[in-house]
C-alpha positions as CSV (number, residue, x, y, z in Angstrom):
1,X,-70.1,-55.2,20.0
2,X,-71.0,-59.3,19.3
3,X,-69.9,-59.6,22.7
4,X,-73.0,-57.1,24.2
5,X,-75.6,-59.1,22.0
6,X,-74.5,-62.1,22.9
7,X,-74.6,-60.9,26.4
8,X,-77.7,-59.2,25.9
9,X,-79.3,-62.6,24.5
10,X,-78.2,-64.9,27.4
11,X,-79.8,-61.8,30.1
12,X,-83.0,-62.1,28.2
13,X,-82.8,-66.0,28.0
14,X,-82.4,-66.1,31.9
15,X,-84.9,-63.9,32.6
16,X,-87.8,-66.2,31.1
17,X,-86.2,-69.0,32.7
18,X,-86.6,-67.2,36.1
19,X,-89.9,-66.2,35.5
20,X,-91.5,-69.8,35.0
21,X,-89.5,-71.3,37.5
22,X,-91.1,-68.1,39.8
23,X,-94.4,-69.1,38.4
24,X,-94.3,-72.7,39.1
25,X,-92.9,-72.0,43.0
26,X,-96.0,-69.4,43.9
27,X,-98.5,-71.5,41.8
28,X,-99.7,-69.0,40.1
29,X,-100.6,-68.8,36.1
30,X,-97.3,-67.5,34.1
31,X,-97.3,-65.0,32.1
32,X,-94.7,-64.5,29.3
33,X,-93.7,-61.0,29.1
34,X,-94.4,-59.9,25.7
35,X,-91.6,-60.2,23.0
36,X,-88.6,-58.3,22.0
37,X,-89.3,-56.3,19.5
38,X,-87.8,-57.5,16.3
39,X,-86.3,-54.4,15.3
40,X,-82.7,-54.9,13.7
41,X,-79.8,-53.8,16.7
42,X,-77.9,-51.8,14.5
43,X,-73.9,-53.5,14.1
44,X,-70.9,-51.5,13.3
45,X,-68.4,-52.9,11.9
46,X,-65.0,-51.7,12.8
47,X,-61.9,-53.1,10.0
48,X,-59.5,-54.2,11.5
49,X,-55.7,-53.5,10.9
50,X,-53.6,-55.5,8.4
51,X,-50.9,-56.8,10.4
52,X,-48.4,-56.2,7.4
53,X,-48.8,-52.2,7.5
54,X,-45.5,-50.8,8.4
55,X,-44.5,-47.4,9.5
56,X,-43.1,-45.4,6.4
57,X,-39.4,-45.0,6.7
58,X,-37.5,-42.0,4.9
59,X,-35.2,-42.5,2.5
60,X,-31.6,-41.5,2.6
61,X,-32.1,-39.5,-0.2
62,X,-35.2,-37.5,1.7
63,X,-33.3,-37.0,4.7
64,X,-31.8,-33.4,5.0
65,X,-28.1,-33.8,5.7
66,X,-27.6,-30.8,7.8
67,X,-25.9,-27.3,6.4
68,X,-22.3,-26.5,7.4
69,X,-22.6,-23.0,9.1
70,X,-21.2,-20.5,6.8
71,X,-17.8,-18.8,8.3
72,X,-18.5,-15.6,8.8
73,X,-15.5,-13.3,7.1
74,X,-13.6,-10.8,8.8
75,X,-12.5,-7.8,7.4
76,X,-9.0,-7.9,6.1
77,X,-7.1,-5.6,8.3
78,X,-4.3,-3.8,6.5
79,X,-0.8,-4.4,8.5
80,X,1.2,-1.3,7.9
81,X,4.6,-1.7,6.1
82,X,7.2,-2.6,8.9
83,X,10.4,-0.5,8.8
84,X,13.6,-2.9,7.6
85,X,16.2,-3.2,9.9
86,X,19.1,-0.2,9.1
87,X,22.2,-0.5,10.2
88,X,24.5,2.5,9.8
89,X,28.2,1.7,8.5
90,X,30.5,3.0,10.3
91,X,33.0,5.3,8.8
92,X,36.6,5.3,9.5
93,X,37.9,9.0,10.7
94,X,39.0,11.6,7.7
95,X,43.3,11.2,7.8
96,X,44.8,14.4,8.4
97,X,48.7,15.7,7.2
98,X,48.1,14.2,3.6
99,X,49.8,16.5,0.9
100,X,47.0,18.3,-0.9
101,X,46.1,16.6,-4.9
102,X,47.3,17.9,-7.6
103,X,43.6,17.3,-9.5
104,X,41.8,19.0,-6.9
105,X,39.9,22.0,-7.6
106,X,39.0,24.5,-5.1
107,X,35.5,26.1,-5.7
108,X,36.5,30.0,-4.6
109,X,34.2,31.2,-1.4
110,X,32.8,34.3,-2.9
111,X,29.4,35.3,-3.0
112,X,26.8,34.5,-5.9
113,X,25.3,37.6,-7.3
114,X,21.6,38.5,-6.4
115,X,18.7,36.1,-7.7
116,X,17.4,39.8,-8.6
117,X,20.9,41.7,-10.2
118,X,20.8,42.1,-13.5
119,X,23.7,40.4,-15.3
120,X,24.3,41.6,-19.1
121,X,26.1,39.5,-21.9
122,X,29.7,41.8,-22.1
123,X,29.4,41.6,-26.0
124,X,26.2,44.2,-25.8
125,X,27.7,46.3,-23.4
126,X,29.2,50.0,-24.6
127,X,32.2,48.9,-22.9
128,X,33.5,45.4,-22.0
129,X,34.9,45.0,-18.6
130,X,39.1,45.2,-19.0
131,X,41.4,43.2,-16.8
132,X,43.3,46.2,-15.0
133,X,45.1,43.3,-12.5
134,X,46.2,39.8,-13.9
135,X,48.4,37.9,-11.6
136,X,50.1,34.8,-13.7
137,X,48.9,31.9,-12.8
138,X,51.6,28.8,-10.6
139,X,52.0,26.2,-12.8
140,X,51.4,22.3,-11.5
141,X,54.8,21.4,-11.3
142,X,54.1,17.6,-12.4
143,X,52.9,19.3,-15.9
144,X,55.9,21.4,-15.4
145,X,58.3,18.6,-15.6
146,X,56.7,16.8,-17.9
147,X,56.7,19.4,-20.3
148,X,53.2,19.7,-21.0
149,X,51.1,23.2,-21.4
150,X,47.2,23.7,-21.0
151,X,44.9,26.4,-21.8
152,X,41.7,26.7,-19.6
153,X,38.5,28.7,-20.1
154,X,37.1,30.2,-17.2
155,X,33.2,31.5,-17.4
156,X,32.8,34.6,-14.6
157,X,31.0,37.4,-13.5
158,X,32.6,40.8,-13.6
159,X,30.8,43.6,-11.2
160,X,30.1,47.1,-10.9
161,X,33.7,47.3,-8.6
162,X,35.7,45.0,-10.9
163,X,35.6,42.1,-8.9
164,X,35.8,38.7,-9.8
165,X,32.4,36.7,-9.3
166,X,30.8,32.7,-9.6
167,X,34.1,31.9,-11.7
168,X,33.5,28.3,-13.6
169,X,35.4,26.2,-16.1
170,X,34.1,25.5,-19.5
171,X,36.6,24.2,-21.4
172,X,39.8,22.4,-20.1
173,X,42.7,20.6,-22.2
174,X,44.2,19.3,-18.7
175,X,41.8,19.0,-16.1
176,X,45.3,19.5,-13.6
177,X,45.0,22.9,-14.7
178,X,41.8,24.3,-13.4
179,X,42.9,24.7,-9.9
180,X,45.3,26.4,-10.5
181,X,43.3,28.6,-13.2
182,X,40.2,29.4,-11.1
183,X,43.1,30.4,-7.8
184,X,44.7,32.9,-10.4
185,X,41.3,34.9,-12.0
186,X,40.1,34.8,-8.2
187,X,42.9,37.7,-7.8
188,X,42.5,39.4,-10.9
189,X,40.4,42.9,-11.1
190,X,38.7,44.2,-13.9
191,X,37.4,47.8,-15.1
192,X,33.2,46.7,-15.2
193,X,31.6,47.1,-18.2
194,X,29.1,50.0,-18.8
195,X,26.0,50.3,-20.2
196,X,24.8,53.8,-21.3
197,X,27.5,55.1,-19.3
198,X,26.6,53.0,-15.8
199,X,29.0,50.1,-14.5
200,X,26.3,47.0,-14.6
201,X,27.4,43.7,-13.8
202,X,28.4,41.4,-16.3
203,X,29.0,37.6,-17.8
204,X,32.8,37.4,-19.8
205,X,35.0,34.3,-20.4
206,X,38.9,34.2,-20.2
207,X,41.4,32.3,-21.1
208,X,44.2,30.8,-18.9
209,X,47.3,29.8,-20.7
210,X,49.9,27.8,-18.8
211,X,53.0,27.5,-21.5
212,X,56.5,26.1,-20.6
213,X,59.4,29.0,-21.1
C-alpha cells in the first residue's frame, strides 16, 4: 500500500514537471492543473506476523495410540470322546481229559415251571406231595474216607406228575455234598400234592443225609 502512494506521488510530481517544461518549449502561458484534492487516501493496515508463532504440536498424551483389533472368538467345537485303544486278551484253549471236581455242582437241565403256574406252599395243601421213588444218594468218596457225614437241604418243586422241578440248596454242612444231593432228588418221584382233591404244583424241602455205615 505505501508503495502505490509513494508511487502515486512521484507520477503526480512528474507530471507538473512535464507540463512547465511543455509550456516553456511552445511559449505559451502555463497553466497548473488544479490541485489534488486533499481528501485523506484511506490506509489499511495489515499486522504482520510475529516471527516467534509456532505451529501447535500435540502432546504424547493427546495422541490416540491406536486400538488392538479385538480377536474375534470362535465357537468352541465339542470333540467327541475318542474310543481307547482295546486290546482283547487272548485266552488259552479249555484242557480236556481232566477228572471231573469233587466240589462241582451240576445245576440239573430240567425245565422251570411257567411264569404263569400256580405253585402252592405244600403245608396248605390237603395233601403233601409223598416221595413214592427215593434213590440213595453216592457218597463223595474223599468224605467217605475221611469219615465225615453231611446233611443237605434241597428246596424243589413237586408237579401235578410227581416230578422233580427247579431243585436248589439251602442249607449245606459240606458244600462236597450238594452235587451229589441235587444228582439223587433229580431221580426221585413224588405223589403231587392236592388241593381240594386236584394235583397242583407245589414248593417242599428235603433233606439229604449222607451217613457213614
Amino acid at each position: 500500500m505505501r508503495r502505490d502512494l509513494k508511487a502515486g506521488i512521484l507520477c503526480s510530481a512528474l507530471l507538473h514537471i512535464g507540463a512547465v517544461t511543455l509550456g516553456q518549449l511552445l511559449g505559451s502561458e502555463y497553466v497548473p492543473p488544479s490541485p489534488l484534492p486533499n481528501d485523506p487516501i484511506p490506509v489499511f493496515l495489515i499486522p504482520a506476523l510475529p516471527d516467534d508463532i509456532q505451529e501447535p504440536v500435540e502432546s504424547p498424551e493427546s495422541i490416540e495410540s491406536p486400538v488392538a483389533p479385538v480377536p474375534i472368538m470362535q465357537p468352541e467345537l465339542l470333540q467327541a470322546p475318542q474310543p481307547k485303544d482295546f486290546t482283547q486278551p487272548i485266552q488259552p484253549p479249555p484242557q480236556t481229559n481232566l477228572a471231573p471236581s469233587i466240589f462241582a455242582v451240576t445245576i440239573p437241565n430240567t425245565p422251570l415251571y411257567s411264569a404263569t403256574e400256580q405253585i402252592f406252599d405244600a403245608s396248605l395243601l390237603d395233601s403233601q406231595p409223598v416221595p413214592i421213588v427215593a434213590p440213595l444218594s453216592t457218597y463223595p468218596s474223599a468224605m467217605r474216607k475221611q469219615g465225615i457225614r453231611g446233611e443237605v437241604v434241597i428246596r424243589l418243586v413237586v408237579d401235578t406228575e410227581g416230578r422233580v422241578r427247579s431243585p436248589r440248596v439251602v442249607e449245606s454242612t459240606q458244600s462236597e455234598f450238594d452235587r451229589a444231593a441235587l444228582d439223587a432228588v433229580m431221580r426221585w418221584r413224588f405223589k403231587a400234592g392236592r388241593s381240594n382233591g386236584v394235583p397242583v404244583s407245589s414248593w417242599i424241602e428235603v433233606p439229604v443225609v449222607f451217613s457213614v455205615r
